[in-house]
MIPA-30335 format. One line per field, with one value per residue (C-alpha): x negated, y, z negated; residue number from 1; residue in one letter. Coordinates in nm, 4 decimals, padded with zeros to 6 digits, always signed. Layout:
<sites>
east	(X	...)
north	(Y	...)
up	(Z	...)
pos	(NUM	...)
code	(A	...)
</sites>
This chain:
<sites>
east	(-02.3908	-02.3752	-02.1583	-01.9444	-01.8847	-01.5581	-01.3156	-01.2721	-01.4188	-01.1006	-00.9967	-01.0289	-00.7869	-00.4295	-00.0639	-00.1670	-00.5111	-00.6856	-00.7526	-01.0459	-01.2633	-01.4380	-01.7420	-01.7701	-02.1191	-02.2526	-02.0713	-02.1459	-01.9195	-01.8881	-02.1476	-02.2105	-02.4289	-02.3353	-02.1518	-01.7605	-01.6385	-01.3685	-01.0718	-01.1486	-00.8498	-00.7387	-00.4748	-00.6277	-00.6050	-00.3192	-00.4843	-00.7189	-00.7069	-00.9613	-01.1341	-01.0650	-01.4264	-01.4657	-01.1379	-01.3887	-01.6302	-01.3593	-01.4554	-01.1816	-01.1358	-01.2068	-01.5672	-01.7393	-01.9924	-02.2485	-02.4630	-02.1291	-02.0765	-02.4015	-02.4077	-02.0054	-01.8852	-01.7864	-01.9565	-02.3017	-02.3167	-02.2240	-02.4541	-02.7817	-02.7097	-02.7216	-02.9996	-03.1834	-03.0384	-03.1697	-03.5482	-03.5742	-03.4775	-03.7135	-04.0173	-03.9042	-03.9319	-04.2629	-04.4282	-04.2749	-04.6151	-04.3419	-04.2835	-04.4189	-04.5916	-04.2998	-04.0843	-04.3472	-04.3027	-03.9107	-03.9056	-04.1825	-03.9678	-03.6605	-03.8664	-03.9499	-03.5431	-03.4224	-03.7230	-03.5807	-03.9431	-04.0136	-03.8419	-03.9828	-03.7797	-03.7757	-03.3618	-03.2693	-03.3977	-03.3432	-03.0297	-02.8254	-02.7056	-02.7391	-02.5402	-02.5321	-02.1991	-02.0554	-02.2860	-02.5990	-02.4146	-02.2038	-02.0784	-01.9505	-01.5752	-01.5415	-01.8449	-01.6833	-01.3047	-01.5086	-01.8554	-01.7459	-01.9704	-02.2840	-02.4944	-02.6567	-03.0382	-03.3226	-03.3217	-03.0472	-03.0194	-03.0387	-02.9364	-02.6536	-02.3060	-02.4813	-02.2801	-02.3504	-02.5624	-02.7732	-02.9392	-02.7495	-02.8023	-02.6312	-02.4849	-02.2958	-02.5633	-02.5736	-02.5777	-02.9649	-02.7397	-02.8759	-03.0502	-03.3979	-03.2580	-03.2684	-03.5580	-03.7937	-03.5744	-03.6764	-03.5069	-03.3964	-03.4288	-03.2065	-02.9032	-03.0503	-02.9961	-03.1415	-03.1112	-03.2673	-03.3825	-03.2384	-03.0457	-02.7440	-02.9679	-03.2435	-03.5418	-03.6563	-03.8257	-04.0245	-04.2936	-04.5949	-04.4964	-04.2765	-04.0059	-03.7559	-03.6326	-03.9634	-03.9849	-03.6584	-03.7611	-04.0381	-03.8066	-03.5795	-03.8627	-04.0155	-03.6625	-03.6376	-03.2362	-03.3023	-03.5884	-03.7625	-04.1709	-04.4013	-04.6377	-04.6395	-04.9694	-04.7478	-04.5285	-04.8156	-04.9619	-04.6291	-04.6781	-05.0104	-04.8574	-04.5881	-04.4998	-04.5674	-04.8765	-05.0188	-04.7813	-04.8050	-05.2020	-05.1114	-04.9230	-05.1163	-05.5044	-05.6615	-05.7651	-05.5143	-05.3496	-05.7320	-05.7360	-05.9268	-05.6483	-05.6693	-05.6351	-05.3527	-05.1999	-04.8824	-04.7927	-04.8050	-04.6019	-04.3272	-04.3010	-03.9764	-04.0529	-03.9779	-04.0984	-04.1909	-04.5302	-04.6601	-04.6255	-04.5044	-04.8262	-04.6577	-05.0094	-05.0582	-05.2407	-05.6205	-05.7565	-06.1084	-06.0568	-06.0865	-05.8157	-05.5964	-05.6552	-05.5888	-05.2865	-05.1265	-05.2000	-05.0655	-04.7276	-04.6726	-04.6941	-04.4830	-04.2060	-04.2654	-04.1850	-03.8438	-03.8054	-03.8945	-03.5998	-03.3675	-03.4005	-03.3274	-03.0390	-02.9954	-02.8945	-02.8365	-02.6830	-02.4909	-02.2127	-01.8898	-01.6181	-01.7033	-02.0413	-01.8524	-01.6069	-01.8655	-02.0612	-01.7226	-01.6816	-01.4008	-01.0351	-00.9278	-00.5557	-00.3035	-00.3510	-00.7211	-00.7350	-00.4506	-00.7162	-01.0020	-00.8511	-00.7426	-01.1020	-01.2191	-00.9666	-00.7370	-00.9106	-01.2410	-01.4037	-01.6696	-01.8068	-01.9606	-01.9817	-02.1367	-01.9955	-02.1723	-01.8457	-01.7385	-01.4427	-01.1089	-01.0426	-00.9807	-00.8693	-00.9398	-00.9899	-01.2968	-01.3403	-01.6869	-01.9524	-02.0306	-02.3806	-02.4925	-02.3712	-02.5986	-02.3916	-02.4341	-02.1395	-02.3180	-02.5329	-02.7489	-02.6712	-02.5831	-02.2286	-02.0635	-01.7080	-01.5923	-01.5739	-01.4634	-01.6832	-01.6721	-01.6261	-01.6364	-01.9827	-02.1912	-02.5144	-02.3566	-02.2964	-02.7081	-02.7263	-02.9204	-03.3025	-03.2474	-03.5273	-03.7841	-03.7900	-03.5995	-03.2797	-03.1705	-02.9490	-02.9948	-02.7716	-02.4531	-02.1471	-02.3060	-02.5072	-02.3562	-02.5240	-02.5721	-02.7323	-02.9633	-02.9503	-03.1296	-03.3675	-03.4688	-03.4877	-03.6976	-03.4933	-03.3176	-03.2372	-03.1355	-03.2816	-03.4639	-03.2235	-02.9697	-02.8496	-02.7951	-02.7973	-03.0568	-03.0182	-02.7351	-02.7367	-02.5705	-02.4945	-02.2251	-02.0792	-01.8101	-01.6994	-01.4272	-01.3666	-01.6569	-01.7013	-01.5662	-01.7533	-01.7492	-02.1005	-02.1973	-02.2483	-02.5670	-02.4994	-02.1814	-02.1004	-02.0356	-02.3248	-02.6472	-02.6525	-02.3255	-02.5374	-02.7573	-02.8280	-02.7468	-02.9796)
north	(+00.2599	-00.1328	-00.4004	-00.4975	-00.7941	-00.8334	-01.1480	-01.2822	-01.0691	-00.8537	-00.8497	-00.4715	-00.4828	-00.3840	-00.3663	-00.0606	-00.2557	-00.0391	+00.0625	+00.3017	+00.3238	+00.5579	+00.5377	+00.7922	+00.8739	+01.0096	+01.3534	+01.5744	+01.4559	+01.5063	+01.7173	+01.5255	+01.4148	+01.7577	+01.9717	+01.9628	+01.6967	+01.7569	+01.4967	+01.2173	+00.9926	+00.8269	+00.5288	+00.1723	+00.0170	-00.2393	-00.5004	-00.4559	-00.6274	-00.5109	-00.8159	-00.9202	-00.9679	-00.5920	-00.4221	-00.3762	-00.1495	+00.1441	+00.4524	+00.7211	+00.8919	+00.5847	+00.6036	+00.2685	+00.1898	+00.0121	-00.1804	-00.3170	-00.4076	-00.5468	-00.7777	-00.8502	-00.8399	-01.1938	-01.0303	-00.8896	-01.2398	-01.4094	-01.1892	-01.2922	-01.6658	-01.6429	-01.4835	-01.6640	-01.9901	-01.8465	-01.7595	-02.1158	-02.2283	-02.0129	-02.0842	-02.4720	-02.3661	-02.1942	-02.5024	-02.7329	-02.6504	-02.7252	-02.3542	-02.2188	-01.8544	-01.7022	-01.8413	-01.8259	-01.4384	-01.4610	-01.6493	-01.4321	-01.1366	-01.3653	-01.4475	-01.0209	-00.9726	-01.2071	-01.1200	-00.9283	-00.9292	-00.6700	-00.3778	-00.1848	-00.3945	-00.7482	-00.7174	-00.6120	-00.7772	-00.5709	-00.7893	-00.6824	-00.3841	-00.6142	-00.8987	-01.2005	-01.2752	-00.9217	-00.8635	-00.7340	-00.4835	-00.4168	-00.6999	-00.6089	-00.4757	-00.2749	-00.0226	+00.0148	+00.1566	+00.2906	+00.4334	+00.5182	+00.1781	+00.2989	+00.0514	+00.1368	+00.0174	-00.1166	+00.1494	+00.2101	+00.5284	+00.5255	+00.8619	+00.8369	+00.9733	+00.9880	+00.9314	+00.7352	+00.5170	+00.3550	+00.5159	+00.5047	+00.5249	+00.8287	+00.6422	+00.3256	+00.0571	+00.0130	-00.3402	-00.4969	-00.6268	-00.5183	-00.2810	-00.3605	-00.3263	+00.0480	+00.2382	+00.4733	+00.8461	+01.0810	+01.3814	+01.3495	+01.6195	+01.6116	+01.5001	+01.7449	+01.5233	+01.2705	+00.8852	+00.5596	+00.6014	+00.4222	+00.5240	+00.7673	+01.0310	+00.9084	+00.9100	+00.6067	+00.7429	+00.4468	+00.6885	+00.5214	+00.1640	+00.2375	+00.0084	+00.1708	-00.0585	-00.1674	+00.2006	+00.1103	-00.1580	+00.0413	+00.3294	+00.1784	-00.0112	+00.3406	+00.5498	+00.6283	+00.5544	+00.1810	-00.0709	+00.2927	+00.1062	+00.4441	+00.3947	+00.1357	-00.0194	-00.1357	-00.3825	-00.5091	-00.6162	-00.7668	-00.9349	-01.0862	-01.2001	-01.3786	-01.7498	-01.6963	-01.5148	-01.8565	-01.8084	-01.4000	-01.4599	-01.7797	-01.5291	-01.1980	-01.3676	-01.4936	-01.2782	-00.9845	-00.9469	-00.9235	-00.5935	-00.4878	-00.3712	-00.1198	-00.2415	+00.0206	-00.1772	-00.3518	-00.0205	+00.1720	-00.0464	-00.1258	+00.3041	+00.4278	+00.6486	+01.0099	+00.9251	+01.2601	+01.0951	+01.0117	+01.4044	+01.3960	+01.1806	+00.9564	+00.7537	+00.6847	+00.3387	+00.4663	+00.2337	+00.2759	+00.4194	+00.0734	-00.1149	+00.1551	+00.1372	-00.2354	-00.1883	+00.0378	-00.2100	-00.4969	-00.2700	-00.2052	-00.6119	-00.6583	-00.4210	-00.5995	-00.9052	-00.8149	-00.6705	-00.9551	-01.1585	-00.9183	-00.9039	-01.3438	-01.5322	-01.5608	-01.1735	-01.0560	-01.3720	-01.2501	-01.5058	-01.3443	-01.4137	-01.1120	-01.2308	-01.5113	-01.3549	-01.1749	-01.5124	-01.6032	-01.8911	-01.7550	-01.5825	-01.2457	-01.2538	-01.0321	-00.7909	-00.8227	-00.7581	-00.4694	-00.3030	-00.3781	-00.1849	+00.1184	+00.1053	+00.1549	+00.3775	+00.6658	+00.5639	+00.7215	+00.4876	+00.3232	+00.6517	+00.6764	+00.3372	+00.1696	-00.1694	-00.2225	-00.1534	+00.1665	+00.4102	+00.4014	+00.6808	+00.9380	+00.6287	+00.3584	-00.0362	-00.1963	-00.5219	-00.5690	-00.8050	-00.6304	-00.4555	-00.5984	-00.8635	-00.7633	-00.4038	-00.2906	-00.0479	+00.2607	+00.5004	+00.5105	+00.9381	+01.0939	+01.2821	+01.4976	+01.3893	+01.6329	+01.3650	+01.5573	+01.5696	+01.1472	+01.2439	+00.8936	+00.8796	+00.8821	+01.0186	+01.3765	+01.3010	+01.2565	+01.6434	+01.6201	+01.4498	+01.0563	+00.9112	+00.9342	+01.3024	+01.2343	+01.4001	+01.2529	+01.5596	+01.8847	+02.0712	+01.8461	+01.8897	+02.1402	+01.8919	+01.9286	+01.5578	+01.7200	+01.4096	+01.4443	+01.8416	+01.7642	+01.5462	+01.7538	+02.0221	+01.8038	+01.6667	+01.3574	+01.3722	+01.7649	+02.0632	+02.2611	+02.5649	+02.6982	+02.4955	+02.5754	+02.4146	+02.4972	+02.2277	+02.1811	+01.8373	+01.6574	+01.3153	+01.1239	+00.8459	+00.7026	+00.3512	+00.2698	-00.0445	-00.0333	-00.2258	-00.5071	-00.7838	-01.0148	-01.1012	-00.7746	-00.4079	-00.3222	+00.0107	+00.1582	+00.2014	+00.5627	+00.7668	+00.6208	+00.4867	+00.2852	-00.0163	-00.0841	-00.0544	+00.0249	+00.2900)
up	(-01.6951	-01.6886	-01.7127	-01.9791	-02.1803	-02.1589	-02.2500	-01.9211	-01.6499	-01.5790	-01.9279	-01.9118	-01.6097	-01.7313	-01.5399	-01.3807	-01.2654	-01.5051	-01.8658	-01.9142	-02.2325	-02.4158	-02.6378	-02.8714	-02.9169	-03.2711	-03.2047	-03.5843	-03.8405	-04.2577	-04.4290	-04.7611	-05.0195	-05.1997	-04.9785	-04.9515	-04.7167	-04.4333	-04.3884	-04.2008	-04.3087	-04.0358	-03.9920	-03.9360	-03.5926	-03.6531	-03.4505	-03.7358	-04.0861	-04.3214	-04.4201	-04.7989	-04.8817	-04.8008	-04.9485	-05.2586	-05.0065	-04.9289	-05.0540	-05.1316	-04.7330	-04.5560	-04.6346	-04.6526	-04.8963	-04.6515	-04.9005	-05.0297	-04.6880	-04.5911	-04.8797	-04.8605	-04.5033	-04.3066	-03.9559	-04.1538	-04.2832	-03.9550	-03.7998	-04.0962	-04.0478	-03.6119	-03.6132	-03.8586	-03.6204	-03.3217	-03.4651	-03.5825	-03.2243	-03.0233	-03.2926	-03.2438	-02.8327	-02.8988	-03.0550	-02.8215	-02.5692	-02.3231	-02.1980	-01.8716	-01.8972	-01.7599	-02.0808	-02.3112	-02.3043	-02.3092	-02.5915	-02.7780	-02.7194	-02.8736	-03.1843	-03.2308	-03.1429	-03.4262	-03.6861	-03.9902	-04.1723	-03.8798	-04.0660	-04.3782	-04.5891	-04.4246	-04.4331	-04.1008	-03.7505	-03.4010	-03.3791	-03.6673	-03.4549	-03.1057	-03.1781	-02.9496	-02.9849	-02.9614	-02.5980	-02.7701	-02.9156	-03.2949	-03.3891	-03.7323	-03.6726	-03.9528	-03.8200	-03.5246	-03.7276	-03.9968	-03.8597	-03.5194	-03.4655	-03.6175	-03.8249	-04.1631	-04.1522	-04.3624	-04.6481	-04.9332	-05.0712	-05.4755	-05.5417	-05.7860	-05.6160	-05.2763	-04.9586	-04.7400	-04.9954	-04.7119	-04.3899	-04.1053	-03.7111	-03.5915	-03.2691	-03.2048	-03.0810	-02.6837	-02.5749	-02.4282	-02.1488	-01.8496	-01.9496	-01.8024	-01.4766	-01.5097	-01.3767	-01.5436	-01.6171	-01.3388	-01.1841	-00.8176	-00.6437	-00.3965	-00.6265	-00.8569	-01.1381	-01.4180	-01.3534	-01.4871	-01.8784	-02.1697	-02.4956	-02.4473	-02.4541	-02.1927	-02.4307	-02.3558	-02.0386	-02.0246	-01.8559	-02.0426	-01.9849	-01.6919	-01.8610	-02.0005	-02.2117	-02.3392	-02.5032	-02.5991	-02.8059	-02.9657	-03.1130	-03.3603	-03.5493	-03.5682	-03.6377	-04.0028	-04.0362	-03.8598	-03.9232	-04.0497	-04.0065	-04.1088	-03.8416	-03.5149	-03.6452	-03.9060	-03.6522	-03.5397	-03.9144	-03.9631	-03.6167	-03.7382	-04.0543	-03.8629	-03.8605	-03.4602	-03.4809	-03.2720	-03.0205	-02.9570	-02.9352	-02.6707	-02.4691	-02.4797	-02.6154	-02.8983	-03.1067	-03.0179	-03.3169	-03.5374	-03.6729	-03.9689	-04.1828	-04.4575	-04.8366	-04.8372	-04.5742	-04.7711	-04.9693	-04.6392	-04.4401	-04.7203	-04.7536	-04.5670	-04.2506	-04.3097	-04.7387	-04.8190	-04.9567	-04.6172	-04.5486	-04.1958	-04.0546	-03.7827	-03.7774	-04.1912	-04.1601	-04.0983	-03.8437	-03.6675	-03.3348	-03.1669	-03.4061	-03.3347	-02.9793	-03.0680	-03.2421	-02.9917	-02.7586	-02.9651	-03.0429	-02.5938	-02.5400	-02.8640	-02.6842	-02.3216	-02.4496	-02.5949	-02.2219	-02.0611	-02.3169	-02.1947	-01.8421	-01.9242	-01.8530	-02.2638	-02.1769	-01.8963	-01.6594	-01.3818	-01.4488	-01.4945	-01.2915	-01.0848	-01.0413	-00.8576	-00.6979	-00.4868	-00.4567	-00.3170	-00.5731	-00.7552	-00.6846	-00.8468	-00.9769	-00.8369	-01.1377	-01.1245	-00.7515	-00.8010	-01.0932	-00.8340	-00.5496	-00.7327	-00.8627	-00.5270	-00.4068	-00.5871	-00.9406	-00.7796	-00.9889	-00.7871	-00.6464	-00.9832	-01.0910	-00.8306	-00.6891	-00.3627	-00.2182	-00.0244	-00.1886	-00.0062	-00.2255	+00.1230	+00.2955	+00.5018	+00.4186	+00.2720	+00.4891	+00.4578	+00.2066	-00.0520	-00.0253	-00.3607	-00.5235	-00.8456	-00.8913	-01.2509	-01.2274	-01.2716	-01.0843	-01.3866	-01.4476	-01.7249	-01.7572	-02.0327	-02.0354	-02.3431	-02.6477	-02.9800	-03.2928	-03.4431	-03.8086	-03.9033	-03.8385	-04.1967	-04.0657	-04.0626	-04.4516	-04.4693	-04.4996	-04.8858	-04.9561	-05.0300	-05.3555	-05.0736	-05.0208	-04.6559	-04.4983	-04.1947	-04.1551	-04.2682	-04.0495	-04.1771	-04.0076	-03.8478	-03.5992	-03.2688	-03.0289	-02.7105	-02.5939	-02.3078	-02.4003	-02.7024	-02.5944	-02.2937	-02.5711	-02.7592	-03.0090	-03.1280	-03.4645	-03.6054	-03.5391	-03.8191	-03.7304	-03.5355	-03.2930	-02.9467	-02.5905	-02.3433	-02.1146	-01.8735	-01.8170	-02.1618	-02.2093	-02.3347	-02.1377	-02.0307	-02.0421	-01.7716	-01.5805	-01.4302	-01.7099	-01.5292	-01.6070	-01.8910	-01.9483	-02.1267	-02.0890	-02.0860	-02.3297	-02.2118	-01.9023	-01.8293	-01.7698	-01.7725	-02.0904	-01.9440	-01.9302	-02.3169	-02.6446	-02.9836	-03.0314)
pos	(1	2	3	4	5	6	7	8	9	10	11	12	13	14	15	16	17	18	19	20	21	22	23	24	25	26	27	28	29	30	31	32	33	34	35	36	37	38	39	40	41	42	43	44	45	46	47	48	49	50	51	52	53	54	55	56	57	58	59	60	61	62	63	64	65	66	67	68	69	70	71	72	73	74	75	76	77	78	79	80	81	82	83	84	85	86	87	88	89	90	91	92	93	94	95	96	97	98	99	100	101	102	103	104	105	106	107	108	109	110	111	112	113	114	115	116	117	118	119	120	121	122	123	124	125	126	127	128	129	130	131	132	133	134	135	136	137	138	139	140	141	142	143	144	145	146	147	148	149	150	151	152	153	154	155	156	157	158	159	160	161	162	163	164	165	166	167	168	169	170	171	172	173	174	175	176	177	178	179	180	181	182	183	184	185	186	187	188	189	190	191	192	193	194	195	196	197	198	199	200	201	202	203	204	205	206	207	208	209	210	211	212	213	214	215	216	217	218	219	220	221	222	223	224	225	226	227	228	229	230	231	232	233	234	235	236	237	238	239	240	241	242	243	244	245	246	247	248	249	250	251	252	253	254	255	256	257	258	259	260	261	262	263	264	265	266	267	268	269	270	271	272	273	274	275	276	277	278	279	280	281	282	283	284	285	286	287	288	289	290	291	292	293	294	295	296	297	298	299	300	301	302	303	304	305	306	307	308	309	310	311	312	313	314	315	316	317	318	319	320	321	322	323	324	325	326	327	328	329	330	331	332	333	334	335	336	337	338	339	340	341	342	343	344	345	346	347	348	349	350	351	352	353	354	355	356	357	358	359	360	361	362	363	364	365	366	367	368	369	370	371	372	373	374	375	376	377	378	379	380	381	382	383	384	385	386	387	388	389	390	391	392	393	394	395	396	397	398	399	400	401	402	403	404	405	406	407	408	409	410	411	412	413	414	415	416	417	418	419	420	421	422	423	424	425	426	427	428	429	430	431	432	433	434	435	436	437	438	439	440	441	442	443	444	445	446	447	448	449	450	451	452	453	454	455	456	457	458	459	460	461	462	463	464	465	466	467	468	469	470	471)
code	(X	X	X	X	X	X	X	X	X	X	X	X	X	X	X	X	X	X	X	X	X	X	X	X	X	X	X	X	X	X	X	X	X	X	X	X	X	X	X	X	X	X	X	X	X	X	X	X	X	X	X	X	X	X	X	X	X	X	X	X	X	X	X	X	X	X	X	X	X	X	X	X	X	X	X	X	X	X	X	X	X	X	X	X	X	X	X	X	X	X	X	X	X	X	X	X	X	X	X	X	X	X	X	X	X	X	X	X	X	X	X	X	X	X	X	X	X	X	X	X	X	X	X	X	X	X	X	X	X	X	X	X	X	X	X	X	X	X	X	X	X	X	X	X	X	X	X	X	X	X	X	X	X	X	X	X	X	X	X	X	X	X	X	X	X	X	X	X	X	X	X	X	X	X	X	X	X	X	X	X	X	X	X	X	X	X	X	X	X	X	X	X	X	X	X	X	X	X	X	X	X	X	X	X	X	X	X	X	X	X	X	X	X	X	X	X	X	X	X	X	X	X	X	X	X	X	X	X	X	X	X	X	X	X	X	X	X	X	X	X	X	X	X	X	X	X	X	X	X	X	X	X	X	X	X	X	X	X	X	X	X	X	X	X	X	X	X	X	X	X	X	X	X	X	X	X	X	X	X	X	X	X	X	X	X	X	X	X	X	X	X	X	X	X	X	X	X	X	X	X	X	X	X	X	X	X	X	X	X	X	X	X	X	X	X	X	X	X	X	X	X	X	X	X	X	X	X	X	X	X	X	X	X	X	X	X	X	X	X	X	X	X	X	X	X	X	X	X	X	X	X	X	X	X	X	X	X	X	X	X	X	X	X	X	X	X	X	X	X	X	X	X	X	X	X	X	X	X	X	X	X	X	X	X	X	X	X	X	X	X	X	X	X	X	X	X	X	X	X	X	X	X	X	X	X	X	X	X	X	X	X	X	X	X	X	X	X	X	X	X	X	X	X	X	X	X	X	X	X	X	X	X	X	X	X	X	X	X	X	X	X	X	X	X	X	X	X	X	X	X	X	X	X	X	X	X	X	X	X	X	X	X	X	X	X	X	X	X	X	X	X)
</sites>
C-alpha cells in the first residue's frame, strides 16, 4: 500500500510503461522436521549468483541452512556491521546535548531500531529484517530466492536433523517506509471494507496507541520466530540496561525505566518465547502491579519512538524523483511518462493505488495539479489477489517441537495464510485444528507500479500492507 524503493523513481517503469510485482506472502509451504517433504526445487534466478561464502549453506532441495547463513552470508554481515555503524552514530547524536525534543525521540527510536541486545539472544536488532540499504526491508538476497524473503530470527534450533535449524518469520519483512502514515485499521462502512492497519494481515490495529505502526514495533520483539522476548517487561529491562538508558529517561523522565526487577529476571528474559517451561504465561516476569503498570508503560514509549524514527526523513523522505516531479522540479522521460499515463488510464492502476490524480481509465484527460503531492500509492485496503502456496518458505517445515518444547507450526503444509481472514478469526500463527476461513475479507497484496517511487515502499504496495514492514 506505499511507495516503493525503487532504483531511480521509474525504475519499475518498463517499454510498455509498466511492470507489475508481486509479493508473495508466507502462503503454507513444506511440512518438515519429520514428516515427508514435497519438491520445492526450483531453478535459480539467473540474475542471481549464489554467493561463494554461502555455496557451503545449500541443503539438498534448495533448502538453506540459516545459521550457516547468518554466520556466512556477505548481506547478514553487511547488514551486522551497518547497523552496529548506525547505533554508534545516533548514541554519538544522543550525547551530543545538541538535539531538539522533536529529534531527541527520532533518534531514541533509531538507537531501539539498530539494538541487537533487544532480542532474547542479543544477535538480532529490529533491522536485520529492515535493512537501510534495501528500503527498510530484506536486504539479504539469498532469503528473498531461497525463503520466499523470510528472515530466520534470534533462536537456533538444536535438534539434530531438524529443518529449518533456526526459527523463522513466516512472511517476507514489509519495509518501515511510510508506514506511519497509515491510520489506525477500522471498517468503513460505507465502502464496506477494512483500511489503515499495519502488517499484511492488519494486526497491528494500533487501537491502543492509535499508531499503527507503533504496535507494529511492539510485535516482533514479542513474536517467538523473531527477536522471540517472553514477556514485554523484558524489553524494557533490556532498555534499562542499555548504554542509552540516560537518554530514554531524558526523553520520556527520569526515573522511567526504575523498576524493581525480579532476581529471576536474566533467566526469564534470555528463555525463548513459546519455551514450553514458561507454560503459555505471556506475562512470566512477576512485577508488583505498579512496575508492571510501569513497564507497560515503558514498552508503549519504547514502540512510539521507533514510530516517531520512521515517520523521519532517515525513512520516509519524500524525495524521489516523483516526489519532484509533482513539486514540478523534475521531468518524467518519455517511457516514464508513457508507464505514468497507462497507470492512470487503461492500467486501472491509480483507482486503487491512489496518486492524487483522477483515472482516464473511461476517458477523458487529466489536466489538473495533482490533489496530493504526498500520495502513498495505495488506498490503504486489503485485497486477495490469488497468490499460490510459497513452498520456499521454511516456517511450514516448523511442523515438530524445537529443544524448547515450541512448534511454530503444527499444521505443516497444511497451514493455509489467509491473512486478514485469520487475524479477524483470531489468529496469526496456526490454528490448533482444522483450518477454515470465516472471514471474507483476506489479505495478500499486491505490489504494482504504484510502487513508483524510489525512496521506499512502505511494506508492499498492494493492499494495505502495500506500504511497510517485514513482519
Amino acid at each position: 500500500m506505499s511507495r516503493m524503493k525503487l532504483s531511480e523513481t521509474f525504475s519499475l517503469l518498463s517499454t510498455a510503461g509498466l511492470t507489475a510485482l508481486a509479493i508473495l506472502m508466507a502462503v503454507p509451504g513444506a511440512s518438515a522436521q519429520g514428516t515427508q517433504l514435497p519438491q520445492i526445487d526450483f531453478p535459480i534466478p539467473p540474475v542471481f549468483q549464489i554467493p561463494p561464502a554461502d555455496q557451503q549453506c545449500i541443503l539438498k532441495g534448495q533448502r538453506l541452512d540459516l545459521q550457516c547463513i547468518i554466520k556466512n552470508d556477505p548481506d547478514a554481515k553487511r547488514v551486522r556491521a551497518e547497523e552496529a555503524k548506525l547505533e554508534a552514530q545516533a548514541l554519538a547524536a544522543a550525547k551530543s546535548a545538541k538535539l531538539d525534543p522533536y529529534h531527541q525521540v527520532e533518534t531514541l527510536g533509531e538507537l531501539e531500531i539498530f539494538d541487537p541486545k533487544l532480542s532474547v539472544n542479543k544477535n538480532i536488532a529490529c533491522s536485520y529484517c529492515h535493512d537501510p540499504a534495501a528500503g527498510y526491508a530484506n536486504g539479504v538476497s539469498i532469503l528473498s530466492v531461497f525463503t520466499g524473503g523470510s528472515n530466520p530470527g534470534s533462536v537456533p534450533i538444536t535438534v539434530h536433523g531438524a529443518y529449518p535449524n533456526n526459527r523463522i518469520a513466516k512472511r517476507n519483512p514489509q519495509s518501515y517506509v511510510y508506514a506511519t502514515y497509515f491510520p489506525p485499521l477500522h471498517f468503513n462502512q460505507s465502502q464496506a471494507d477494512f483500511y489503515g492497519g499495519n502488517f499484511w494481515d492488519g494486526r497491528a490495529t494500533g487501537y491502543k496507541l492509535q499508531n499503527s505502526a507503533a504496535e507494529q514495533a511492539q510485535d516482533p520483539p514479542l513474536d517467538p520466530e523473531e527477536m522471540a522476548n517472553p514477556d514485554p517487561a523484558c524489553v524494557v529491562w533490556k532498555l534499562s540496561r542499555s548504554n542509552y538508558k540516560f537518554f530514554f529517561e531524558q526523553v520520556f523522565g527520569v526515573g522511567s525505566l526504575e523498576i524493581n526487577w525480579p532476581s529471576d529476571v536474566a533467566t526469564i528474559c534470555s528463555t525463548p518465547k513459546g519455551a514450553a517451561v514458561l507454560g503459555g504465561n505471556p506475562t512470566p516476569l512477576q512485577l508488583s502491579p505498579s512496575d508492571r503498570t510501569l513497564a507497560s508503560k515503558d514498552f508503549d514509549e519504547f514502540a512510539q519512538a521507533i514510530a516517531a524514527y520512521e515517520s523521519s526523513d532517515s525513512v520516509s523522505p519524500f524525495t524521489s524523483k516523483f516526489d519532484y516531479f509533482l513539486a514540478g522540479k523534475a521531468t518524467l522521460t518519455t517511457q516514464e511518462q508513457n508507464g505514468y499515463d497507462l497507470f492512470r488510464g487503461k492500467g486501472s492502476c491509480n483507482t486503487c493505488h491512489l496518486d492524487g490524480r483522477s483515472s482516464t481509465q473511461l476517458g477523458g484527460a487529466d489536466t489538473g495539479q495533482a490533489a496530493s503531492v504526498q500520495p502513498l500509492f495505495t488506498d490503504t485496503t486489503y485485497n486477495n489477489i490469488g497468490l499460490p502456496k510459497n513452498v520456499r518458505l521454511p516456517w511450514y517445515s516448523e511442523d515438530t517441537p524445537d529443544q524448547w518444547g515450541f512448534t511454530g507450526n503444527p499444521l505443516g503444509f497444511g497451514f493455509t495464510d489467509e491473512g486478514m481472514g485469520l487475524f479477524l478469526d483470531g489468529y496469526y500463527g496456526a490454528r490448533s485444528g482444522r483450518q477454515g476461513c470465516k472471514s471474507r475479507k483476506v489479505e495478500v497484496l499486491s505490489l504494482s507500479i504504484a510502487c513508483i517511487r524510489t525512496d521506499s515502499i512502505s511494506g508492499a504496495c498492494g493492499g494495505n500492507e502495500a506500504r511497510s514492514a517485514r513482519t
